[in-house]
C-alpha positions as CSV (number, residue, x, y, z in Angstrom):
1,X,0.0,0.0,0.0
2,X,2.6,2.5,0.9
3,X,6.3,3.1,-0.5
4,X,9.1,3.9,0.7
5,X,9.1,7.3,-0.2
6,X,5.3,7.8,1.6
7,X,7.6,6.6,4.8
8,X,10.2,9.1,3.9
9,X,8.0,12.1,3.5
10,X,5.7,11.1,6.8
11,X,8.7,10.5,9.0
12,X,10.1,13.8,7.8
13,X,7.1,15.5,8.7
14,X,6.6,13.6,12.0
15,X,10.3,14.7,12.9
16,X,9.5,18.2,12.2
17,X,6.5,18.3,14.0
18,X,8.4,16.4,17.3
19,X,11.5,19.6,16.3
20,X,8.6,22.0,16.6
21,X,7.1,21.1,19.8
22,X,10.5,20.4,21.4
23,X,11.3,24.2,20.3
24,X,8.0,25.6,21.8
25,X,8.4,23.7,25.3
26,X,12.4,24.3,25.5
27,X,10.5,28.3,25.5
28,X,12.0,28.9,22.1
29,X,8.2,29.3,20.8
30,X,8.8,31.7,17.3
31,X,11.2,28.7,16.4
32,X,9.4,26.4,17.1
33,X,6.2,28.0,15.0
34,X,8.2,28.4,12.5
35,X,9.3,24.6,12.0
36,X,5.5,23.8,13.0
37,X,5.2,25.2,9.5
38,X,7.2,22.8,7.8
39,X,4.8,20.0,8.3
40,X,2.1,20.9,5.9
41,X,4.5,21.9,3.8
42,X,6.4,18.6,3.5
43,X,3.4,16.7,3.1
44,X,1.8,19.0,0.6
45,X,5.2,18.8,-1.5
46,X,5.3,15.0,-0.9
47,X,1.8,14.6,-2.5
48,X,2.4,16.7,-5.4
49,X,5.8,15.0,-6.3
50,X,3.9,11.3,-6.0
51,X,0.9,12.6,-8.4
52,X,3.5,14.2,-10.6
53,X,5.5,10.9,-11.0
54,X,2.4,8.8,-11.4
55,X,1.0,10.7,-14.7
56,X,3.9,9.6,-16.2
């Protein structure tokens, strides 16, 4: 069901969410916003390469 690249692109994204809430609670907190932001963006990257690389 999933490849190895969906395992590569959710454990990126689970590691920067864990980076982001270790920032915020360590009282860096616009750090740790600012990798919270990451997440979406690595998962919305990782679905647009997959549906890129499956039209072809």
């Amino acid at each position: 069901m999933f490849k190895k690249s969906d395992y590569l692109l959710l454990g990126a994204a689970f590691f920067s969410f864990c980076f982001s809430v270790g920032l915020w609670f360590t009282g860096l907190k616009d750090e740790g916003m600012y990798v919270g932001i990451w997440v979406p963006s690595i998962l919305a990257a990782g679905g647009y390469f997959k549906q890129v690389l499956n039209q072809k």
